[in-house]
HTML snippet that shows the backbone in 3Dmol.js (N, CA, C, O; Angstrom):
<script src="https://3Dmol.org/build/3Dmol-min.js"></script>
<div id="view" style="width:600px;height:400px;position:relative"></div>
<script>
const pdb = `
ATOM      1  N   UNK A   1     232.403 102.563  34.895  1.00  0.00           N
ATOM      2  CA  UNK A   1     232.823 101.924  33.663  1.00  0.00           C
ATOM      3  C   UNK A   1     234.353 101.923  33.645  1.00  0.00           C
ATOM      4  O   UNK A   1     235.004 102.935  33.905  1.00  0.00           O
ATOM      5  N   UNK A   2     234.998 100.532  33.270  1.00  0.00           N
ATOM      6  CA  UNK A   2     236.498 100.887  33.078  1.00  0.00           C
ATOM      7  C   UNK A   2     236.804 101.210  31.934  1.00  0.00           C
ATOM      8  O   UNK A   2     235.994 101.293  31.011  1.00  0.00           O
ATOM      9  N   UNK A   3     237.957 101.423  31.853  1.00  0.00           N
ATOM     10  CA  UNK A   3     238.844 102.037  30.808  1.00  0.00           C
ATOM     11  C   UNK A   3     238.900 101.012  29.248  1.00  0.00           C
ATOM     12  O   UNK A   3     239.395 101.259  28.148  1.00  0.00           O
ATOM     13  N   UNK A   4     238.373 100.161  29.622  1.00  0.00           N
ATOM     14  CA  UNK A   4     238.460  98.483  28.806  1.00  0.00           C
ATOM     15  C   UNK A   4     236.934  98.380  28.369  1.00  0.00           C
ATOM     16  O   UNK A   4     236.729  97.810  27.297  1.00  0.00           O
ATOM     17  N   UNK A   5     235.836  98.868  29.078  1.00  0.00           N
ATOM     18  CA  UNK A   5     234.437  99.272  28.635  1.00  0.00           C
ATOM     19  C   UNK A   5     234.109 100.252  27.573  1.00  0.00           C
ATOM     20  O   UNK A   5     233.340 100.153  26.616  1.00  0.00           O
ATOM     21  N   UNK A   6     234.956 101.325  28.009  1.00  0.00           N
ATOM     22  CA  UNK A   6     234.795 102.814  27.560  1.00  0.00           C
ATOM     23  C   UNK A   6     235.505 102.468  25.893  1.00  0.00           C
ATOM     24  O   UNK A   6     234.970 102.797  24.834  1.00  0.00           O
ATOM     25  N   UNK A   7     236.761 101.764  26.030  1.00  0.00           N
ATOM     26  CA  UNK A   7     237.109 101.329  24.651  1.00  0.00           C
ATOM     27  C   UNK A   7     236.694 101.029  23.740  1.00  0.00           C
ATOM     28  O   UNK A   7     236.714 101.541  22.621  1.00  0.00           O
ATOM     29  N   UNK A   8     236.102  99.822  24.270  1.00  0.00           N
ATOM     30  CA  UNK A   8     234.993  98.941  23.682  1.00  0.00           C
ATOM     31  C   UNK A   8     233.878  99.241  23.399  1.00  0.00           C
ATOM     32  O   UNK A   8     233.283  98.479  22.637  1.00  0.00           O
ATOM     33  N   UNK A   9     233.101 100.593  23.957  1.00  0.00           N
ATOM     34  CA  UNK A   9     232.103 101.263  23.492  1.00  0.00           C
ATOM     35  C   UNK A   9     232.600 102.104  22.437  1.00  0.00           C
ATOM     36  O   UNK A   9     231.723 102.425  21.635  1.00  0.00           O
ATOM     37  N   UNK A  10     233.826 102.585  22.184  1.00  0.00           N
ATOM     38  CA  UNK A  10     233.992 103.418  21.546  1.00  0.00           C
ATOM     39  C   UNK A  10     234.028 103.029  20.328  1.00  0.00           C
ATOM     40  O   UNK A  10     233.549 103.674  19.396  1.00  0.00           O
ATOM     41  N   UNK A  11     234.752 101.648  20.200  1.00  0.00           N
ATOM     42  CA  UNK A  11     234.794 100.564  19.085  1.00  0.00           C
ATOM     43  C   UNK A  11     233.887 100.298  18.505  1.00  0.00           C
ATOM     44  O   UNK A  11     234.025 100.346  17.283  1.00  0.00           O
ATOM     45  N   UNK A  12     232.415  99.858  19.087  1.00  0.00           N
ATOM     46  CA  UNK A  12     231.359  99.542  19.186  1.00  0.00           C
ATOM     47  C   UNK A  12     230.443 100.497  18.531  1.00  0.00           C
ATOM     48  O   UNK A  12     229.616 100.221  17.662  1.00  0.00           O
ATOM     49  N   UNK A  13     230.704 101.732  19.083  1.00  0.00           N
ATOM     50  CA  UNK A  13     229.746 102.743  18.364  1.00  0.00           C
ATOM     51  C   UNK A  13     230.442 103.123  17.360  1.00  0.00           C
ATOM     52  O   UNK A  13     229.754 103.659  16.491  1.00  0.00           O
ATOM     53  N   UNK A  14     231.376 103.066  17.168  1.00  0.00           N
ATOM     54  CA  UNK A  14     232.368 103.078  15.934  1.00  0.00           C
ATOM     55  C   UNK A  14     231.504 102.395  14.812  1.00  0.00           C
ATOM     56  O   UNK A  14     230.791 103.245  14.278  1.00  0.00           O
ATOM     57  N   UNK A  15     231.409 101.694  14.515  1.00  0.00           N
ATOM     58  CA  UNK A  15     230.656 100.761  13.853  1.00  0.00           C
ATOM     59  C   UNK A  15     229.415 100.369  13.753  1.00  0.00           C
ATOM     60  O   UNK A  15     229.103  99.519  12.919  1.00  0.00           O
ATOM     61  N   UNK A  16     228.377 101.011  14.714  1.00  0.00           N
ATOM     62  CA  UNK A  16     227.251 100.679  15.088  1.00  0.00           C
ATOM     63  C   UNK A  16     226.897 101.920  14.215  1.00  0.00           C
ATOM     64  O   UNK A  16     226.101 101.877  13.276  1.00  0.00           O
ATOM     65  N   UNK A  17     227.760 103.340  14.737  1.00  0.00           N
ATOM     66  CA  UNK A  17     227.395 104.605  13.660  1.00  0.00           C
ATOM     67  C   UNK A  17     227.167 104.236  12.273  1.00  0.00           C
ATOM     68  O   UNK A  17     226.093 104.329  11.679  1.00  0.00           O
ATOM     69  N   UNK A  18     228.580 103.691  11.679  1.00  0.00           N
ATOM     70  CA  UNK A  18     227.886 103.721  10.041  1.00  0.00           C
ATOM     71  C   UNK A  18     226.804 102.114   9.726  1.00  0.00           C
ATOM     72  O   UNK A  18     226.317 101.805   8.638  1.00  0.00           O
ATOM     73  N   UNK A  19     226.685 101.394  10.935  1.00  0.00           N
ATOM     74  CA  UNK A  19     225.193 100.477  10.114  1.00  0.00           C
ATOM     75  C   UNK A  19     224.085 101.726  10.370  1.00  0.00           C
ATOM     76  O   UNK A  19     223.509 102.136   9.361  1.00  0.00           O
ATOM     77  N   UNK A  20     223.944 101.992  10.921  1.00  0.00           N
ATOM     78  CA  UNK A  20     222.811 102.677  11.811  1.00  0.00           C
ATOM     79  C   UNK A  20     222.371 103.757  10.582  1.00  0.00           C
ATOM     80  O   UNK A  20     221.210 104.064  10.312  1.00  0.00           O
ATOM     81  N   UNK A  21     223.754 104.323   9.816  1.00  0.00           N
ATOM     82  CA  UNK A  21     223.701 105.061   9.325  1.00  0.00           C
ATOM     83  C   UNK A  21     223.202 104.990   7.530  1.00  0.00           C
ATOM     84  O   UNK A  21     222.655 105.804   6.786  1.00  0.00           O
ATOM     85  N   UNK A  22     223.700 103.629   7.357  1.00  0.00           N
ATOM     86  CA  UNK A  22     223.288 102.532   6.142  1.00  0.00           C
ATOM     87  C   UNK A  22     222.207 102.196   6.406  1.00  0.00           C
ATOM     88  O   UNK A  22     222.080 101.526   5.381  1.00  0.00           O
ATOM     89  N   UNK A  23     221.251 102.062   6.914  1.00  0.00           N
ATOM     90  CA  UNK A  23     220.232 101.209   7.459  1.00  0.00           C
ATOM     91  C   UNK A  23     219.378 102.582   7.484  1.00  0.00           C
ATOM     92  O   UNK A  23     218.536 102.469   6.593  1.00  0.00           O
ATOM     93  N   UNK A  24     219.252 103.732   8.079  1.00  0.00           N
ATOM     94  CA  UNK A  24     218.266 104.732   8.569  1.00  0.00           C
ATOM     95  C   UNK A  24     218.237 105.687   6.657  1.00  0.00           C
ATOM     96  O   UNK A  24     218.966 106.171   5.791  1.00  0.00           O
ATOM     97  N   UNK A  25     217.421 105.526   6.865  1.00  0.00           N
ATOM     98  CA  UNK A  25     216.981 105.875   5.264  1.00  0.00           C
ATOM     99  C   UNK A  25     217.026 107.354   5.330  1.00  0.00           C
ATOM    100  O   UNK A  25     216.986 107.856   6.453  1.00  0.00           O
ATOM    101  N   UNK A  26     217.111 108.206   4.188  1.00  0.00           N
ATOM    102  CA  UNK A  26     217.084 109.626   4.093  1.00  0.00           C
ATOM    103  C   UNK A  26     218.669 110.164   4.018  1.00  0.00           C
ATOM    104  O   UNK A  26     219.610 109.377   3.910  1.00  0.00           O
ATOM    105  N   UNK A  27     218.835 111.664   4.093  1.00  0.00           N
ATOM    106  CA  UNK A  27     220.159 111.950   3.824  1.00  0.00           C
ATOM    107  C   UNK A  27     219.983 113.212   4.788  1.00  0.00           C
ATOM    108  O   UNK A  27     219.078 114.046   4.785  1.00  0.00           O
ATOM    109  N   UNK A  28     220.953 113.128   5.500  1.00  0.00           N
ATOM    110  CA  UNK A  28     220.811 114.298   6.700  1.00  0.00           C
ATOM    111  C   UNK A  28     221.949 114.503   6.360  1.00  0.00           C
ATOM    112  O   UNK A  28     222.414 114.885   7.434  1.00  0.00           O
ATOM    113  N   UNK A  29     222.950 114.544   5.496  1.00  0.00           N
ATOM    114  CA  UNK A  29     223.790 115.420   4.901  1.00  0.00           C
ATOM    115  C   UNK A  29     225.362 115.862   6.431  1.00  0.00           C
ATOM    116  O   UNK A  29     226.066 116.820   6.751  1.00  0.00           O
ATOM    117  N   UNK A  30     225.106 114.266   6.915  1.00  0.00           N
ATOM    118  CA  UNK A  30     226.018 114.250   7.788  1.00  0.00           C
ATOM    119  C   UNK A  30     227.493 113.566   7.180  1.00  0.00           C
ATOM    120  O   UNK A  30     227.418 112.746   6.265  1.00  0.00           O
ATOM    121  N   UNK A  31     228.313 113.807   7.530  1.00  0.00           N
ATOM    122  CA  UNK A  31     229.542 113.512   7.465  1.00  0.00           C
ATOM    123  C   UNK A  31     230.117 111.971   8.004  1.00  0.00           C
ATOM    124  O   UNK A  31     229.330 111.401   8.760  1.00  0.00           O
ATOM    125  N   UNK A  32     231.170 111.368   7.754  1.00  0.00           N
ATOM    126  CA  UNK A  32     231.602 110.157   8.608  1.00  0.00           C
ATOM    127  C   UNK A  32     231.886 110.308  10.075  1.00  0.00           C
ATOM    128  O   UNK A  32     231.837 109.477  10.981  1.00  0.00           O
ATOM    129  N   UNK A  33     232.214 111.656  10.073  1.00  0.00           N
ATOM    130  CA  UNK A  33     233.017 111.589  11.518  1.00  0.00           C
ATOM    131  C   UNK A  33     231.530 112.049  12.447  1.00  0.00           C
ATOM    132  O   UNK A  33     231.164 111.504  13.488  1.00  0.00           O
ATOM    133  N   UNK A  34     230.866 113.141  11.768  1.00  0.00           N
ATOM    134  CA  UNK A  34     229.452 112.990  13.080  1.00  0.00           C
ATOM    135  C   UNK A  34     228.817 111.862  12.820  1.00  0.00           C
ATOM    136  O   UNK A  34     228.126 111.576  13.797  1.00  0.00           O
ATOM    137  N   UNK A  35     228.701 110.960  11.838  1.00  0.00           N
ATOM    138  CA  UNK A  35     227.838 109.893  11.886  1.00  0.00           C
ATOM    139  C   UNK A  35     228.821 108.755  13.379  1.00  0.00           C
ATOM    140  O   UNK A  35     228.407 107.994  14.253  1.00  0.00           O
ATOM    141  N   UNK A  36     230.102 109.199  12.990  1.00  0.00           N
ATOM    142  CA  UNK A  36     230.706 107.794  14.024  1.00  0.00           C
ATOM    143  C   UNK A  36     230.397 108.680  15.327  1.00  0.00           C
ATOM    144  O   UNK A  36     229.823 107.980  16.161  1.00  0.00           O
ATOM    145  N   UNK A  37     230.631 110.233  15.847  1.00  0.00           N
ATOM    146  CA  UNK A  37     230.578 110.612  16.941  1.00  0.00           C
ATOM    147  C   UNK A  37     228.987 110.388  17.359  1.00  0.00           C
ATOM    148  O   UNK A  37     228.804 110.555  18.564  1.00  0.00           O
ATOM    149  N   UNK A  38     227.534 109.964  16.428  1.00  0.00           N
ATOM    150  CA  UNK A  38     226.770 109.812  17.141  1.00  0.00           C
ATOM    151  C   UNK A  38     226.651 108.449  17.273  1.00  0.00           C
ATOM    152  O   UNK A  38     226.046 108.106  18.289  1.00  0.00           O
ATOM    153  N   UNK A  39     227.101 107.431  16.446  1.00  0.00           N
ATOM    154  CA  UNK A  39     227.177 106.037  16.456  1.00  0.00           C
ATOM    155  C   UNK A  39     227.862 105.930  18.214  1.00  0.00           C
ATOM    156  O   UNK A  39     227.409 104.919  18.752  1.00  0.00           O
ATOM    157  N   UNK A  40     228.483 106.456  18.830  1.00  0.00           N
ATOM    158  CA  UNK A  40     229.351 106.373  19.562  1.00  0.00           C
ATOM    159  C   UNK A  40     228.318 106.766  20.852  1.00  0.00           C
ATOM    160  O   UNK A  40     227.979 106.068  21.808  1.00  0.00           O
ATOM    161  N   UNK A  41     227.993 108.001  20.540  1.00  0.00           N
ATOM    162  CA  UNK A  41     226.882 108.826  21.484  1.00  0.00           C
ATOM    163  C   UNK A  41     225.650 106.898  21.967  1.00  0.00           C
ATOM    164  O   UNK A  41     225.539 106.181  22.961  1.00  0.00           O
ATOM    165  N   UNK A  42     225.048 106.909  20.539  1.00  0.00           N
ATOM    166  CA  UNK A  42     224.203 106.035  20.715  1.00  0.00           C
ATOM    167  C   UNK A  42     224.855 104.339  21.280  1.00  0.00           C
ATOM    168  O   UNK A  42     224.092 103.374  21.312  1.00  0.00           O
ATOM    169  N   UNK A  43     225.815 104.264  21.542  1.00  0.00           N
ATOM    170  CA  UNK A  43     226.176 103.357  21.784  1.00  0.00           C
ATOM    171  C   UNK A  43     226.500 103.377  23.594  1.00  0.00           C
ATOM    172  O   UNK A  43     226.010 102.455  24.246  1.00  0.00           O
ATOM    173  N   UNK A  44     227.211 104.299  24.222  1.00  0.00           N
ATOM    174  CA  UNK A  44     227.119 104.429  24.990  1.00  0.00           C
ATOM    175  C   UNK A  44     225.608 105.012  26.234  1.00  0.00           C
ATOM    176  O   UNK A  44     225.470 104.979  27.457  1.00  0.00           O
ATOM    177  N   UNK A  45     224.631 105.553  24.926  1.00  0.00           N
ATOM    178  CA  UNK A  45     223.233 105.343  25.492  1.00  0.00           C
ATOM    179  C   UNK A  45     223.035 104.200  25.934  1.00  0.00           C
ATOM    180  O   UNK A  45     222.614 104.005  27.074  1.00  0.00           O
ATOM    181  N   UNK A  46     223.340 103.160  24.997  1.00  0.00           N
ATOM    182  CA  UNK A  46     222.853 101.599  24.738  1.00  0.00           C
ATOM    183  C   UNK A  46     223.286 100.887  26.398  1.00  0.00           C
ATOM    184  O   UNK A  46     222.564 100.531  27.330  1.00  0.00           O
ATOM    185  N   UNK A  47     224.835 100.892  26.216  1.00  0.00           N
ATOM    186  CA  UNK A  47     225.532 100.755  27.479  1.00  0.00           C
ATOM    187  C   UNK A  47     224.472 101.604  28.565  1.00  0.00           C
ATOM    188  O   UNK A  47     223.716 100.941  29.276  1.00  0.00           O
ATOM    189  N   UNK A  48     224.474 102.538  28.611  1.00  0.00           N
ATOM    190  CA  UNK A  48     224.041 103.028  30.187  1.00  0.00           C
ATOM    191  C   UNK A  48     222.580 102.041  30.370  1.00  0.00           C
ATOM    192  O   UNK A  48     222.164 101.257  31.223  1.00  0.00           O
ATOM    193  N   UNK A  49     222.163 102.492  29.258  1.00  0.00           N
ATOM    194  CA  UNK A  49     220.204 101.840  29.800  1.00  0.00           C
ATOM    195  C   UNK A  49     220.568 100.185  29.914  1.00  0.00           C
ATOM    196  O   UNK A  49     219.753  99.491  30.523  1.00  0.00           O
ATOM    197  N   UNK A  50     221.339  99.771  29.547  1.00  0.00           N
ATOM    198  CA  UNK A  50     221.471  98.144  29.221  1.00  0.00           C
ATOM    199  C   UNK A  50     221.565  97.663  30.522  1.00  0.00           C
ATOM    200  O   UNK A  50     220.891  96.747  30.994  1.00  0.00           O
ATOM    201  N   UNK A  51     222.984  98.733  31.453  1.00  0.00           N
ATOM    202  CA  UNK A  51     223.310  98.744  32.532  1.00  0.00           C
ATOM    203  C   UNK A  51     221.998  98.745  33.857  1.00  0.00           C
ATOM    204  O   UNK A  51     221.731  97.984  34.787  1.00  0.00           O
ATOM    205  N   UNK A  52     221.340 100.194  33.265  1.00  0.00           N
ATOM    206  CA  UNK A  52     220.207 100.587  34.713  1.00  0.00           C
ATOM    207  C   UNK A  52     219.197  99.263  34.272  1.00  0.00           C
ATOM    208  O   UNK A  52     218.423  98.748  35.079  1.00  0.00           O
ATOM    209  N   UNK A  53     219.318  98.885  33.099  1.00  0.00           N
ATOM    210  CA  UNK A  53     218.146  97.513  33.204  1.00  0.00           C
ATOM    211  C   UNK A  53     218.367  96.275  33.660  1.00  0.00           C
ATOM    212  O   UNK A  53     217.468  95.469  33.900  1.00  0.00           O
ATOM    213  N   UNK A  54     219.759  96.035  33.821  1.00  0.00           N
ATOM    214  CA  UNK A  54     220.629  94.685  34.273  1.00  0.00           C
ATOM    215  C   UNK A  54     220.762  94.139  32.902  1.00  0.00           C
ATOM    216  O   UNK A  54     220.452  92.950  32.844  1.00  0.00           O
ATOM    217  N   UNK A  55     221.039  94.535  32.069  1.00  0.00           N
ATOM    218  CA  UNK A  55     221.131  93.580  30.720  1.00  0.00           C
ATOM    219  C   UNK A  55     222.962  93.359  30.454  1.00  0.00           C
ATOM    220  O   UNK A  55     223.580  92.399  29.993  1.00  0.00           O
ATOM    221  N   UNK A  56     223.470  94.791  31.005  1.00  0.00           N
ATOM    222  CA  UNK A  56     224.991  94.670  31.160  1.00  0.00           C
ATOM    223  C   UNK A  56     225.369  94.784  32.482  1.00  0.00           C
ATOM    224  O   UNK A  56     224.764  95.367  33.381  1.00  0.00           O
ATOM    225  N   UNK A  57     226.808  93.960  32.554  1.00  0.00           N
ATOM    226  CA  UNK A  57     227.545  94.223  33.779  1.00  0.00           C
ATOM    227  C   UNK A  57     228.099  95.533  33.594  1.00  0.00           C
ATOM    228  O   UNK A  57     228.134  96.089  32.496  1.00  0.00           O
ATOM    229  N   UNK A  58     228.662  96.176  34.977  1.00  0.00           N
ATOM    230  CA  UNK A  58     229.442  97.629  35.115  1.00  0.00           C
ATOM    231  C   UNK A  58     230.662  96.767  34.114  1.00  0.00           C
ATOM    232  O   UNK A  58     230.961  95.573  34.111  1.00  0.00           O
ATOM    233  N   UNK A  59     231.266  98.069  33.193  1.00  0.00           N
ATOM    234  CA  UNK A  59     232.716  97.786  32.964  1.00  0.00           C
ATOM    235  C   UNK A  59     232.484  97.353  31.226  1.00  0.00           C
ATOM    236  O   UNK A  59     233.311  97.653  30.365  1.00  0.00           O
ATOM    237  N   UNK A  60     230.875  96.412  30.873  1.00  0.00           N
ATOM    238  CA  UNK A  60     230.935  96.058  29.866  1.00  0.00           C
ATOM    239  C   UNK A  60     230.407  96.353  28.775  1.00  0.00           C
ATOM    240  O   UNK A  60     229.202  96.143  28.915  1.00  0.00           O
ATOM    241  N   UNK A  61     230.618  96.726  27.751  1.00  0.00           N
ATOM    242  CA  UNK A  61     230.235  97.757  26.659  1.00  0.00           C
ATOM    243  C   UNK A  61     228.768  97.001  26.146  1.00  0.00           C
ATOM    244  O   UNK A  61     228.601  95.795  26.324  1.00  0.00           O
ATOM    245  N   UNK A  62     227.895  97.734  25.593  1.00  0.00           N
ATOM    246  CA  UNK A  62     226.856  97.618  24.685  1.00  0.00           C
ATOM    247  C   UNK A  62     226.862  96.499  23.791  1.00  0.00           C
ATOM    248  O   UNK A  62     227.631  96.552  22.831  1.00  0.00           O
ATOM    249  N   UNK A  63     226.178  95.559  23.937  1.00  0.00           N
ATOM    250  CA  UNK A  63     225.899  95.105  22.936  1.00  0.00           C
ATOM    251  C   UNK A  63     225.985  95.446  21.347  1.00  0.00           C
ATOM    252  O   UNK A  63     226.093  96.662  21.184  1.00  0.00           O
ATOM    253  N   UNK A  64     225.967  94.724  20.157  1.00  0.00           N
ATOM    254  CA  UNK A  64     226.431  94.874  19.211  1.00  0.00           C
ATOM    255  C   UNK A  64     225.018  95.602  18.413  1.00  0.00           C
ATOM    256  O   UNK A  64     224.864  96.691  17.859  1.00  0.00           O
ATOM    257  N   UNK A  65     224.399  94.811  18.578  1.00  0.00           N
ATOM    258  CA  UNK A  65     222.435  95.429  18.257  1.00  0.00           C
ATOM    259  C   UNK A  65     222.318  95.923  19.124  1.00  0.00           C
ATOM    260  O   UNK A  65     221.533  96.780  18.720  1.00  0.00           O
ATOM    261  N   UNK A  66     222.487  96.188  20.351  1.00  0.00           N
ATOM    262  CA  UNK A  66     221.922  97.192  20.892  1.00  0.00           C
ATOM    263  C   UNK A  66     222.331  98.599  20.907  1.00  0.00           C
ATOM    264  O   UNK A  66     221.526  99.511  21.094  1.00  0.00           O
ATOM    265  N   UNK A  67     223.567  98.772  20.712  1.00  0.00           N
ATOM    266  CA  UNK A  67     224.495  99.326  20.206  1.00  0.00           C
ATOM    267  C   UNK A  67     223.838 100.289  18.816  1.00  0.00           C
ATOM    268  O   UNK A  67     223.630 101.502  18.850  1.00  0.00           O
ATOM    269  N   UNK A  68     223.625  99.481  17.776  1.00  0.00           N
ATOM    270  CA  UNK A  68     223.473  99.628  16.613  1.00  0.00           C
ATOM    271  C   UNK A  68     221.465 100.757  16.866  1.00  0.00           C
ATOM    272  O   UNK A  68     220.983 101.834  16.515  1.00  0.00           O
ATOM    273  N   UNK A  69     221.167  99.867  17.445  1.00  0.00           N
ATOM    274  CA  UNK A  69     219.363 100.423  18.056  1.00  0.00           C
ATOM    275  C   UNK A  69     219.595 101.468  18.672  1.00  0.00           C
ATOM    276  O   UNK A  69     218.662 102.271  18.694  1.00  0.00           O
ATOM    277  N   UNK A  70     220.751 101.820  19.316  1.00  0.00           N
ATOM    278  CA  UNK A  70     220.973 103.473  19.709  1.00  0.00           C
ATOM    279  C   UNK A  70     221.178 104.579  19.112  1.00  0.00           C
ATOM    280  O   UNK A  70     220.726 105.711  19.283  1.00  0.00           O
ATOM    281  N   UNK A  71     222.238 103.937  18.067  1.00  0.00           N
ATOM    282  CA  UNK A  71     222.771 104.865  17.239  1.00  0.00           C
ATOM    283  C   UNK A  71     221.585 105.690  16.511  1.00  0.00           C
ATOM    284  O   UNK A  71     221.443 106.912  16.464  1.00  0.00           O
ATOM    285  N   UNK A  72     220.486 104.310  15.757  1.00  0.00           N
ATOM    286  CA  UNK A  72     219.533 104.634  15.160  1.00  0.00           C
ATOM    287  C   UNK A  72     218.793 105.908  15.872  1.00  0.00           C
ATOM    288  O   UNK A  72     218.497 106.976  15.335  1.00  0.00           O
ATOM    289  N   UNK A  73     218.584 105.523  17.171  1.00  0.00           N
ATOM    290  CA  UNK A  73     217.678 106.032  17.513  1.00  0.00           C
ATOM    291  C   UNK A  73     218.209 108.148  17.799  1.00  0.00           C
ATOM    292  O   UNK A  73     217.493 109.125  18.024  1.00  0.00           O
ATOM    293  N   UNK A  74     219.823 107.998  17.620  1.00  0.00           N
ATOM    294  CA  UNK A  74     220.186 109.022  18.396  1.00  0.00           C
ATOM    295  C   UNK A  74     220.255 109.651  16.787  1.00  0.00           C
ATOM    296  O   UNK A  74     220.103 110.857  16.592  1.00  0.00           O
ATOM    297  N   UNK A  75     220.449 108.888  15.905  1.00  0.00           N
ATOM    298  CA  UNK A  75     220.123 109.799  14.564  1.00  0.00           C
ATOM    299  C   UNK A  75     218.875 110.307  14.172  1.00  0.00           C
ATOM    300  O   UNK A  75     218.840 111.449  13.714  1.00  0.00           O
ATOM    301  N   UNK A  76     217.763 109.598  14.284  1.00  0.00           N
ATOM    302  CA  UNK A  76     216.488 110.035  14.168  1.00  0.00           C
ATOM    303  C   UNK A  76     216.001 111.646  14.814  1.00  0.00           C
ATOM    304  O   UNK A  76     215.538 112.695  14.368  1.00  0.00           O
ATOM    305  N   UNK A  77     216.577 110.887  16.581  1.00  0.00           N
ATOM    306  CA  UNK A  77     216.353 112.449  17.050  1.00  0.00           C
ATOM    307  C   UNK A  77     217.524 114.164  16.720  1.00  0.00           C
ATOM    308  O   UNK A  77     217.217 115.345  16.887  1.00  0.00           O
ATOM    309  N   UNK A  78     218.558 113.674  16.328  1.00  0.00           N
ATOM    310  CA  UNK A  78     219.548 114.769  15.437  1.00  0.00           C
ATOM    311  C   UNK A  78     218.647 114.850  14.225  1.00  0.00           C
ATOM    312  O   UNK A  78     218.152 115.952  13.989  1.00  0.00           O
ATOM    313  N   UNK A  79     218.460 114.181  13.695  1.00  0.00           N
ATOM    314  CA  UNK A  79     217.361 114.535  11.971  1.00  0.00           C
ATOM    315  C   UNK A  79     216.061 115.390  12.933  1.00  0.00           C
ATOM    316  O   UNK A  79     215.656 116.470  12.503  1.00  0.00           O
ATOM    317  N   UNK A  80     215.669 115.000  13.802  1.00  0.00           N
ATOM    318  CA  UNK A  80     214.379 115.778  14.019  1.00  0.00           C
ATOM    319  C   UNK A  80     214.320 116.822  14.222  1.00  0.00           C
ATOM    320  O   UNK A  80     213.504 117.686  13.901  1.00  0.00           O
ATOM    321  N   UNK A  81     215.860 116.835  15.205  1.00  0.00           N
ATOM    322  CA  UNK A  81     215.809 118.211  16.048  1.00  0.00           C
ATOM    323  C   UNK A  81     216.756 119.627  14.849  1.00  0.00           C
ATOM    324  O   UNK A  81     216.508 120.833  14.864  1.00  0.00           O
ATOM    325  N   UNK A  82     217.555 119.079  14.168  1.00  0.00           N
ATOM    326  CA  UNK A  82     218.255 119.713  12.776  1.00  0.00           C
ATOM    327  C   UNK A  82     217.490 119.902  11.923  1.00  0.00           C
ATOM    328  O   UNK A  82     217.884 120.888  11.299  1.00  0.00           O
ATOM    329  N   UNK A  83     216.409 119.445  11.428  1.00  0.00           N
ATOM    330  CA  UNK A  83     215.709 118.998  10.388  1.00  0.00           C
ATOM    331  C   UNK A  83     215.217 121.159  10.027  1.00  0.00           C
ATOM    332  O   UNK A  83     214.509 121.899  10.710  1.00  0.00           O
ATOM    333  N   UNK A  84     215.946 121.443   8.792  1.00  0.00           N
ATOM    334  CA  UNK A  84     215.189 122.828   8.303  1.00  0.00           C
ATOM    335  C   UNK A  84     213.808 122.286   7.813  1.00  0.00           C
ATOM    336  O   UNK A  84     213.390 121.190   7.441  1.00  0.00           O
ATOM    337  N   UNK A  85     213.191 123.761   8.004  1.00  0.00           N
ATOM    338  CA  UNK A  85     211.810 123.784   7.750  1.00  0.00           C
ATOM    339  C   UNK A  85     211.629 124.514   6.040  1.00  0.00           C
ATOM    340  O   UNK A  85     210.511 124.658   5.546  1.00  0.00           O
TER     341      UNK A  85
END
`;
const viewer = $3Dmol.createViewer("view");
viewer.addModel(pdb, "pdb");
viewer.setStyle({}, {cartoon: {color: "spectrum"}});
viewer.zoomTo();
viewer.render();
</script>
């Protein structure tokens, strides 16, 4: 990944964090900055699998929904795995 990918993911999950985070219902009593550090997490998920599937070239960041479908997904599993009993 270049340096111009990695940006652009960062941007990407930047923003993908708080839809993801507007959109995923409930209150996990997270903050802006872990919601953007997993928006970010899930975005660069997005990127890698997008990549091993051929959906992205090397170098080019995540899609904008797909992006956003990571984040979701990387919050769900932080709510699951945090989640008190």
């Amino acid at each position: 990944m270049t340096i111009t990918g990695i940006i652009g993911t960062l941007i990407i999950g930047f923003f993908a964090g708080l839809i993801a985070r507007f959109l995923k219902p409930g209150d996990d009593g997270m903050g802006i900055i872990m919601t953007s550090i997993l928006g970010i997490a899930g975005a660069f998920a997005a990127t890698f699998i997008g990549q091993a599937l051929g959906l992205y070239d090397k170098g080019q960041a995540a899609g904008f929904i797909g992006a956003v479908i990571g984040a979701i997904l990387v919050l769900v599993v932080v709510g699951l795995v945090t989640k008190k009993k």
